[in-house]
C-alpha positions in Angstrom: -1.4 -14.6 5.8 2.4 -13.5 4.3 5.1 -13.7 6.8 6.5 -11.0 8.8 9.1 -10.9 6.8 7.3 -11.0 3.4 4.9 -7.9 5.1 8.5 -5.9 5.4 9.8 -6.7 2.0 6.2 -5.8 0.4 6.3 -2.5 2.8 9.8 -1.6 2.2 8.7 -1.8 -2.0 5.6 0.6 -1.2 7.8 2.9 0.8 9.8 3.3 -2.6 7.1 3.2 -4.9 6.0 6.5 -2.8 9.1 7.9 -3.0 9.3 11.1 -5.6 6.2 11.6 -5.3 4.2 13.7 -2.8 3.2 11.0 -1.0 6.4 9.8 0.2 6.0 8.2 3.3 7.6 9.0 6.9 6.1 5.5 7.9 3.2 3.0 7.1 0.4 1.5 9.2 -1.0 -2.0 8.1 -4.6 -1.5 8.7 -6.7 -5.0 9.7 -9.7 -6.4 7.9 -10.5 -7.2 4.5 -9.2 -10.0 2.2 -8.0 -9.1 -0.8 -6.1 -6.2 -1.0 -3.2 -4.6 1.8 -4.7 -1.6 3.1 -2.2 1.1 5.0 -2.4 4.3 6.1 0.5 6.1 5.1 2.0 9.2 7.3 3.3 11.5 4.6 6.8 12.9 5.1 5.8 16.2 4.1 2.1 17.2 4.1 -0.2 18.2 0.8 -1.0 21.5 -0.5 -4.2 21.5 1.6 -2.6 20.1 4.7 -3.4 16.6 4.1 -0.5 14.4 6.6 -1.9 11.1 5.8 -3.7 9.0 3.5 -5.3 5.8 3.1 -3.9 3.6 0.2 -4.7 -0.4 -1.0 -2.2 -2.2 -1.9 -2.6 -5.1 -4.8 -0.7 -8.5 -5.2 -1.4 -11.2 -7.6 -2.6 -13.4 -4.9 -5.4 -12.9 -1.7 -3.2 -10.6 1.3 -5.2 -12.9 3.8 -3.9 -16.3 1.7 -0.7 -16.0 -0.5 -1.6 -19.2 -1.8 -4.6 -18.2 -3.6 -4.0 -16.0 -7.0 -5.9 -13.2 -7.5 -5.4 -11.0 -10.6 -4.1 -7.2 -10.2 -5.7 -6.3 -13.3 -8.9 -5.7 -10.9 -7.3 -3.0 -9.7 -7.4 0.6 -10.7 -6.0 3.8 -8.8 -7.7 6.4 -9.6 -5.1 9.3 -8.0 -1.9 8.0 -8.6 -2.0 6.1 -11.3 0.3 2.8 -11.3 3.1 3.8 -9.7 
């Protein structure tokens, strides 16, 4: 599992990855489970056209979010909204 304080440097480079776009974020929420991938939900600073004030996003490394220690490419990964941003 990363450290606290690797969790707050990966969440501080989401939080500004999201930024310019309109899904900046007013804060995140690690969500638990799973293995592979960070999961959040993400409390939008200002909400969608339709209204939308949060969203679910997954987060890829190049190693296993439950052990750091094990690689795991991020070319598995494709986001289909956003594109890599």
């Amino acid at each position: 599992m990363a450290t606290p304080s690797e969790l707050e440097i990966l969440e501080k480079d989401i939080r500004q990855r999201l930024d310019g776009t309109p899904y900046k974020s007013k804060s995140l929420q690690r969500l638990t489970g799973g293995s592979a991938n960070f999961t959040y939900i993400v409390y939008l600073e200002t909400p969608l056209l339709d209204g939308t004030e949060e969203v679910v996003i997954k987060h890829g490394e190049n190693f296993v979010a439950s052990n750091p220690k094990f690689p795991l490419a991020t070319s598995r990964c494709v986001c289909h909204l956003l594109g890599h941003i």
